[in-house]
C-alpha positions in Angstrom: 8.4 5.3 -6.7 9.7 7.9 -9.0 6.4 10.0 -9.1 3.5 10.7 -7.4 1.5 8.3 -10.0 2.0 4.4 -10.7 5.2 4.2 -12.6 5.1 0.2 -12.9 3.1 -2.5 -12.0 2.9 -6.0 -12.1 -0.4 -8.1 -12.0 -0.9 -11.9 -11.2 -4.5 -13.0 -12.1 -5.6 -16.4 -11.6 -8.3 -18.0 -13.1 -11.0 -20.4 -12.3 -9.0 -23.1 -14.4 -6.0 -22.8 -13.1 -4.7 -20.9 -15.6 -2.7 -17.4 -14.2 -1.8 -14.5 -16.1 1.1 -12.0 -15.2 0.3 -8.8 -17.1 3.5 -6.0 -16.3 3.6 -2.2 -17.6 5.4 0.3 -16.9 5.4 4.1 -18.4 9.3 5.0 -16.6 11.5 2.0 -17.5 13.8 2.6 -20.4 12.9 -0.4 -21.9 9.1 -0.2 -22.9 7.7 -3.4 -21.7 3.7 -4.4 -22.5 3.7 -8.5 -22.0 1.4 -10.2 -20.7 2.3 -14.0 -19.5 -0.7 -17.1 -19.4 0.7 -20.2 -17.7 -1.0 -23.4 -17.7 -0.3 -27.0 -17.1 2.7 -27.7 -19.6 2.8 -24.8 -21.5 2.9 -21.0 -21.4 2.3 -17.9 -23.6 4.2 -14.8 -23.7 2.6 -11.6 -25.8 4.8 -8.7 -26.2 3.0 -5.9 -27.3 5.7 -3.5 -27.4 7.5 -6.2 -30.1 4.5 -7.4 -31.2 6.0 -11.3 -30.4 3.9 -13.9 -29.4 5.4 -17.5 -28.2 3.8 -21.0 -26.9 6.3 -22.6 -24.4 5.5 -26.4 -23.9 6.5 -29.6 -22.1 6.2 -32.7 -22.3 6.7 -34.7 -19.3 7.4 -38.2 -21.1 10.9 -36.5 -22.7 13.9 -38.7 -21.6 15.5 -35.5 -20.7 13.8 -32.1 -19.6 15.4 -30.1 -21.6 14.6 -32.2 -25.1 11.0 -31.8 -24.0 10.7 -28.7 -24.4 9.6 -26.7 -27.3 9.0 -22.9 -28.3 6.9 -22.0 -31.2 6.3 -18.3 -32.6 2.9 -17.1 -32.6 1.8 -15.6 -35.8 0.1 -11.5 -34.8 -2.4 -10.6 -36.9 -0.8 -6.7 -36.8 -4.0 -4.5 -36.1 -4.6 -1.6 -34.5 -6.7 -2.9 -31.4 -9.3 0.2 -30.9 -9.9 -0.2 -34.8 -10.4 -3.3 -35.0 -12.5 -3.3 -31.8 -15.0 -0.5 -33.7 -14.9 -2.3 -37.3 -15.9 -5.6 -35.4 -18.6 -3.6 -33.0 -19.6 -2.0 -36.0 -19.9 -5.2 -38.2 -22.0 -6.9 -36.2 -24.8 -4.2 -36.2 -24.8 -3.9 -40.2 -24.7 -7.5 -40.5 -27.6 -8.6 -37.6 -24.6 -10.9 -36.0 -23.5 -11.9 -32.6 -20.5 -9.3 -31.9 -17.1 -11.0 -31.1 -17.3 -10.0 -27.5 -20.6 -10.1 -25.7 -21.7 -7.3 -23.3 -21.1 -9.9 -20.6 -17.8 -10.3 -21.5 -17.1 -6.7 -21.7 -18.4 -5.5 -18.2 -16.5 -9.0 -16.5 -13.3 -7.3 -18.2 -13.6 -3.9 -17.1 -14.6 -5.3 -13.4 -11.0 -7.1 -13.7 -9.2 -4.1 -15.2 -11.1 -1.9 -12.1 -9.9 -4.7 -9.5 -6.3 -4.4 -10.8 -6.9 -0.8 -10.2 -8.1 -0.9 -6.7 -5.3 -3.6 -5.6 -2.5 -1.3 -6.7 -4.1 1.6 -4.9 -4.9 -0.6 -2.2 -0.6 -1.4 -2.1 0.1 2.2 -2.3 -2.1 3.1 0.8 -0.7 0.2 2.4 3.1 1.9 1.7 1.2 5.6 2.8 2.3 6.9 -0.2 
């Protein structure tokens, strides 16, 4: 640790379908890294928020060699300013009588994660007595 706060961290979630996600900041490194990784039976996604690059890593197990069965395709990014587009959409869906894009539901099961994250690395940092 370089401070008294959380300089880096790294976060492996798994999810009821298998699927696990390895989210990594840090707000010290000299490199700025945002990415957040979803790996799932033959394939994986990479976000990088910090280049704003996307990319779907996939297999396919009937290649006659490993290495020819693999293939990586750019994701197009829609370049948006999250927060804004978060309101306009909020927003939209009241003028317009419509389902928002993100139920309440959704919402409070995403801050619960974000909050869990949160009590893990404190959790790791007690553990160290730091």
């Amino acid at each position: 640790m370089i401070s008294d706060k959380v300089d880096a961290a790294n976060a492996r979630i798994e999810f009821e379908n298998g699927a696990v996600a390895n989210i990594t900041a840090s707000r010290i490194g000299t490199e700025k890294i945002r990415k957040t990784k979803f790996y799932q039976s033959n394939s994986y996604v990479v976000l990088d928020y910090a280049t704003k690059f996307a990319s779907l890593t996939s297999l396919n197990p009937e290649a006659s060699h490993p290495l020819l069965g693999i293939s990586i395709n750019r994701l197009e990014i829609k370049d948006v300013e999250p927060l804004r587009a978060e309101i306009e959409a909020f927003l939209g869906a009241i003028e317009r009588d419509e389902t928002p894009p993100v139920s309440g539901e959704d919402g409070r099961r995403a801050v619960a994660l974000a909050v869990g994250v949160l009590e893990k690395i404190e959790a790791h940092r007690n553990m160290l007595n730091v």
